[in-house]
C-alpha positions in Angstrom: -0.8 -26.4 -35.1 2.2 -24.5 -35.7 1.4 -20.5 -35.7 3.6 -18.7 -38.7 5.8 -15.7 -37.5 4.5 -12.1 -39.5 7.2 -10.0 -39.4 7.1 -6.5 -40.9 9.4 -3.9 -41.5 11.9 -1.4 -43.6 15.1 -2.1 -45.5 18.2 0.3 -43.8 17.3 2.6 -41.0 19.5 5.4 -41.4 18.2 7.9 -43.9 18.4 11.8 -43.2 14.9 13.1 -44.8 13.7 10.6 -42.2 14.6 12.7 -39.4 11.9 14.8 -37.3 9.4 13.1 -39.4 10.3 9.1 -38.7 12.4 10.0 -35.7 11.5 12.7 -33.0 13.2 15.9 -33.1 16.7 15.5 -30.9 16.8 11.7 -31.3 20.9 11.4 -32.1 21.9 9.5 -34.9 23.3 6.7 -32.8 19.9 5.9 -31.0 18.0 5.7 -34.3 18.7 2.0 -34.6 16.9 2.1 -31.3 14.0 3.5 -31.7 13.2 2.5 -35.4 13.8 -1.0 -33.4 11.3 -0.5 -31.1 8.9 0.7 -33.4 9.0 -2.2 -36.0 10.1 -6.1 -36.0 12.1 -6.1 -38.4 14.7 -4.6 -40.6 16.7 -5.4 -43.5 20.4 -4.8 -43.3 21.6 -3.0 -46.5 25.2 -1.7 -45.6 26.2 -5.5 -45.7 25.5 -5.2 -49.2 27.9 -3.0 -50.2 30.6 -3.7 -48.2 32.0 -5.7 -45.5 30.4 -5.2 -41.9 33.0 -5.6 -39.1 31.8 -7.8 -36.3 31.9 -4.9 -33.6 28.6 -2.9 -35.8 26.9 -6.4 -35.5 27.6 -6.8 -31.6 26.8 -3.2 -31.3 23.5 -3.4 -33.2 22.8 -6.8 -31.5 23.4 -4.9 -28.1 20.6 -1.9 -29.6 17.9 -3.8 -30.3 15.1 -5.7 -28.0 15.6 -9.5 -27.5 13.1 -10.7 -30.0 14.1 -8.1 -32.7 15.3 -9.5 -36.7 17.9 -8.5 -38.5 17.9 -9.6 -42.2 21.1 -9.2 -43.9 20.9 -8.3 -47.5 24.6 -10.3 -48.6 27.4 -8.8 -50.3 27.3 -7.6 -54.1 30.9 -9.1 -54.5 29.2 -12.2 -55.2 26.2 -11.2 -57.1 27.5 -8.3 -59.1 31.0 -8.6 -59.2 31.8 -12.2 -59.5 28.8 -12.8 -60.9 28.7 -16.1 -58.8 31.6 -17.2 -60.9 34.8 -18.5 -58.2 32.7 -17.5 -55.3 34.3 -19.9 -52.4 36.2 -17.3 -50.9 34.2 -14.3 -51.2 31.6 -16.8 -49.6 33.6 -17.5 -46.3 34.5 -13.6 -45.9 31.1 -12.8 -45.9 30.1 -15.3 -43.7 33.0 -14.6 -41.5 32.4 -10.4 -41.9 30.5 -10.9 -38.3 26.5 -11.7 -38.9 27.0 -15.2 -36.6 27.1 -11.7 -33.9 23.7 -11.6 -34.4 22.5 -15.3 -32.5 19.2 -15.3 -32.5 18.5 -12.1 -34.0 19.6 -13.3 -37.2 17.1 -13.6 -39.9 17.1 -14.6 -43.5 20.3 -13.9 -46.0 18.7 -11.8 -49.3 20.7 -12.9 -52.3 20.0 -9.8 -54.9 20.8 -10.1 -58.6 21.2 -7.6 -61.1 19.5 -6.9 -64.1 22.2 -7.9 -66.1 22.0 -11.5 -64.5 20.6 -14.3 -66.7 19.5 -17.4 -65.5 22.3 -19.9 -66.0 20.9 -23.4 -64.0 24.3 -25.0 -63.9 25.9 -21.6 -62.7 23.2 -21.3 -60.2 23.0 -24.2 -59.1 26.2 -24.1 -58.0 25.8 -20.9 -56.0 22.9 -22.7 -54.1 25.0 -25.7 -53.5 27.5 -23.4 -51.0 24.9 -21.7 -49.2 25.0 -23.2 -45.6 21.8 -23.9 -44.1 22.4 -23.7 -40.2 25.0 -21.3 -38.4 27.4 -23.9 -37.3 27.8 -25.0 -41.2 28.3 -20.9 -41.6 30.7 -21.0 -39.0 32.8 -23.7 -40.4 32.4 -22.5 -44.0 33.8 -18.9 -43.0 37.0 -20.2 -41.0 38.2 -20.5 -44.7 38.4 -16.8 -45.0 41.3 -15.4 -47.2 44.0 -12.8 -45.3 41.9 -9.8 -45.9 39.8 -10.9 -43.3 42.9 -11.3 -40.4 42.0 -9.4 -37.2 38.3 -8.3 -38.3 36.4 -12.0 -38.3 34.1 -13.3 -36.3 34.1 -17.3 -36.8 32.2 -19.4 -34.0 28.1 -19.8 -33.0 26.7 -19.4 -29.8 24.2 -22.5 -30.9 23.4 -24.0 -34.3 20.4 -22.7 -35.5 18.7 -22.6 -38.8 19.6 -20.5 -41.5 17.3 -19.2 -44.1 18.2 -17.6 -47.7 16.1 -15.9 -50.4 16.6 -15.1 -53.8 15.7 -11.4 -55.8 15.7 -11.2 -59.1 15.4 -8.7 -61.8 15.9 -10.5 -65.2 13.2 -12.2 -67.2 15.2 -15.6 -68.1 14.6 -16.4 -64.6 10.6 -16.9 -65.6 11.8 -20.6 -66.2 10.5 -23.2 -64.3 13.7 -25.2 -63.8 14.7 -22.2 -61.8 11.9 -22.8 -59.4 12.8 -26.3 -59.3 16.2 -25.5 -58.1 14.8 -23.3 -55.2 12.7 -25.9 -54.0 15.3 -28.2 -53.9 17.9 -26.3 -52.2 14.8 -24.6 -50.1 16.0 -21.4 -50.5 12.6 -18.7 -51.2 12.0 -16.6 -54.3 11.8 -12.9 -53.7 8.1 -11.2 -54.3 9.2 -8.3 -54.9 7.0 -5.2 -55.8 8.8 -2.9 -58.3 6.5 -0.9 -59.8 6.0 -3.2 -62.7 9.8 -2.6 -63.6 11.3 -6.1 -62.7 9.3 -9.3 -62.6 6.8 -9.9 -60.2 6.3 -13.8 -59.6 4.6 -15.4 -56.0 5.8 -19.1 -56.7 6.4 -20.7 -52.8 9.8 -22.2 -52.4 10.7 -22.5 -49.2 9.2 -22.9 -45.7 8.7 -19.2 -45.7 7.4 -16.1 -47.7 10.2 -13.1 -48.1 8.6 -9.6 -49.7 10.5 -6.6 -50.8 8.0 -3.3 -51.5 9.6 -0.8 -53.3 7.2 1.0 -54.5 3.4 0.8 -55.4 3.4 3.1 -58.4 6.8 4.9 -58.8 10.2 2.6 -57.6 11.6 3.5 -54.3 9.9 6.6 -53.3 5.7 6.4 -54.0 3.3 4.7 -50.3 1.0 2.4 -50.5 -2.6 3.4 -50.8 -5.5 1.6 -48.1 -6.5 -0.3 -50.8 -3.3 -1.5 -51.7 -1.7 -2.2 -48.0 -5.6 -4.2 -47.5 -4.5 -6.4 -50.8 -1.1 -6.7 -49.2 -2.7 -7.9 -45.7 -4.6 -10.5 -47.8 -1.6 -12.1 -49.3 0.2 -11.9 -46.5 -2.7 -14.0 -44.3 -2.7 -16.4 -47.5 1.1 -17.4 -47.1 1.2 -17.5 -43.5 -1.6 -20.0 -43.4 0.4 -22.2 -46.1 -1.6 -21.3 -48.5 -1.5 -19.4 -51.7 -3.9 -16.2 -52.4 -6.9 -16.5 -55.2 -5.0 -15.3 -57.9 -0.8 -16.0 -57.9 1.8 -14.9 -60.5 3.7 -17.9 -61.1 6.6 -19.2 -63.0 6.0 -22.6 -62.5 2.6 -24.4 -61.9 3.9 -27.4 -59.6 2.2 -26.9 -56.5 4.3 -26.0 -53.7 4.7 -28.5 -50.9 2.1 -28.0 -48.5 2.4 -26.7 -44.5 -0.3 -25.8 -42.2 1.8 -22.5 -42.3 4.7 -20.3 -43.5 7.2 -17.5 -42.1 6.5 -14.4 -43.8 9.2 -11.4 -43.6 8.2 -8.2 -45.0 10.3 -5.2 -46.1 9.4 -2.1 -47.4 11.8 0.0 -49.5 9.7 3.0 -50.6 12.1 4.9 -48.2 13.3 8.2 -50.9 9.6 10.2 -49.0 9.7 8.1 -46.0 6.5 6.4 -47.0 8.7 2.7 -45.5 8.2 3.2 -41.9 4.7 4.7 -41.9 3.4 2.3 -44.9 5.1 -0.8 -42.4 2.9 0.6 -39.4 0.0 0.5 -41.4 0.0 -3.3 -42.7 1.2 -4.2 -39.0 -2.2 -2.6 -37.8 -3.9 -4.3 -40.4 -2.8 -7.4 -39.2 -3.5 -6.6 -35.7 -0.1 -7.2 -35.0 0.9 -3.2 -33.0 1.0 -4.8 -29.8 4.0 -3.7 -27.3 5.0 -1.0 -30.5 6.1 2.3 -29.5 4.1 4.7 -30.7 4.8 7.3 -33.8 4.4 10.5 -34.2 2.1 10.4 -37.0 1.8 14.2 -37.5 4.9 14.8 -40.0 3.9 11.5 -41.9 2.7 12.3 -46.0 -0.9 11.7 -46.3 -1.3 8.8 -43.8 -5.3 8.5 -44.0 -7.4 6.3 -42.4 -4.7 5.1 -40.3 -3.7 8.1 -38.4 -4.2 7.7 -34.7 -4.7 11.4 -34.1 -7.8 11.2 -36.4 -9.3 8.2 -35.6 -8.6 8.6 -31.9 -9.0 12.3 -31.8 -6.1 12.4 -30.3 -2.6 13.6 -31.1 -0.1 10.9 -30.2 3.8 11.7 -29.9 6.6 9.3 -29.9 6.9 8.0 -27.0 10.6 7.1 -27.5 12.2 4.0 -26.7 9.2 2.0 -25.0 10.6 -1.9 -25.0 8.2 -4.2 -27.0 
């Protein structure tokens, strides 16, 4: 039986209230990749989103990080925002050429996020899925037809074709149609749960081969943690999708069952980052989950209210960061 990958972490990593409280007192700005690295999976690249990445920050952070760390890269806005998915071909192949493919194996998922503005449109969109290449080597090929802005700063080969995963945020309600779900299960590309505070939609249909959460907030967007009781309901769902399954009680668009697996991918992001509730409130659901092993530890003694989960209570014991202990 195949065993589902859990993988937990924050979206960006460089964030200055985080310092002496995420990261230890004299930790330099250019080993903070490193550590938060070390002390999480996972992490969603934002920068990509609003511009351009040049391939020598993706070797670079490639270089930083352990070998079975995951880089999700949230795409560019140009598309989304800007062109609104409207004559998208070659704002496609610079992003794909911008450098990610850098990444190998450390690549994760591609986050599509829409606006509010954005309306569902099912010819428009399905247009947009049609281009999205599915394995690197299709990437690769797709971004050799970069425009001239993109002379001397591409990056436009694979080390190996691997798979290549998208998923799909959205923050308008014409999207609460069914056809839309139909068109991510066709093109297999995963609808966004994403937790916003109950200001954009919240929906938990299953399009893909794997589950892709965005928390950005439990009560108040971007800046409020996660209670116990919350992160346990969290833990729940989460055990639900990675066994294939569904929890008890889905938010759904559509009704059609999802195709069934024995079990599903689940990536994990938390975005609650404004009182550095992300890194702590990641921790947590990773401990609920049992899944701490080969961590470095935190300093939990600067985190906001951490509770039942604070190793120097329930231990007794005051833990420091131990730095940049390899997983």
């Amino acid at each position: 039986m195949a065993h589902a990958h859990i993988l937990i972490g924050i979206s960006g990593w460089r964030y200055a209230p985080w310092r002496k409280v995420f990261y230890p007192e004299g930790l330099t700005q250019k080993r903070e990749l490193a550590f938060a690295s070390r002390a999480l999976p996972t992490i969603e690249l934002n920068g990509s989103f609003y511009a351009l990445q040049r391939p020598s920050s993706y070797q670079q952070w490639y270089a930083q990080t352990p070998a079975d760390f995951v880089f999700s890269i949230k795409a560019t806005r140009y598309i989304t925002h800007i062109l609104r998915l409207e004559n998208i071909e070659t704002a496609m192949a610079n992003f794909f050429a911008s450098g990610l493919l850098a990444l190998k194996e450390k690549l994760g998922p591609i986050l599509w996020q829409f606006p509010p503005s954005f309306r569902f449109d099912a010819d428009l969109f399905e247009g947009f899925l049609k281009q999205l290449p599915h394995d690197t080597q299709t990437a690769a090929n797709l971004a050799t037809h970069r425009d001239a802005t993109m002379h001397g700063r591409e990056f436009l080969r694979t080390d190996k074709k691997r798979p290549l995963r998208h998923a799909v945020e959205i923050r308008n309600k014409s999207f609460e149609d069914p056809a839309f779900i139909q068109l991510l299960r066709k093109y297999k590309v995963a609808l966004v749960i994403a937790d916003t505070a109950g200001k954009w939609p919240y929906k938990e249909d299953i399009t893909a081969d794997f589950t892709y959460l965005r928390l950005h907030g439990d009560a108040v967007l971007y800046s409020s943690g996660y209670s116990d009781q919350a992160l346990d309901g969290w833990a729940a769902r989460i055990t639900a999708w990675s066994k294939g399954g569904q929890p008890q009680d889905p938010q759904l668009i559509s009704h059609q069952a999802p195709a069934l697996r024995k079990s599903r991918d689940v990536y994990c992001y938390f975005d609650n980052d404004i009182k550095v509730k992300a890194p702590f409130d990641a921790r947590k659901l990773l401990r609920r989950l049992h899944l701490e092993t080969g961590l470095a530890e935190l300093d939990w003694s600067h985190a906001d209210a951490p509770g039942e989960m604070n190793p120097s209570k329930t231990r007794g014991l005051k833990k420091q960061a131990t730095g940049l202990k390899k997983r």
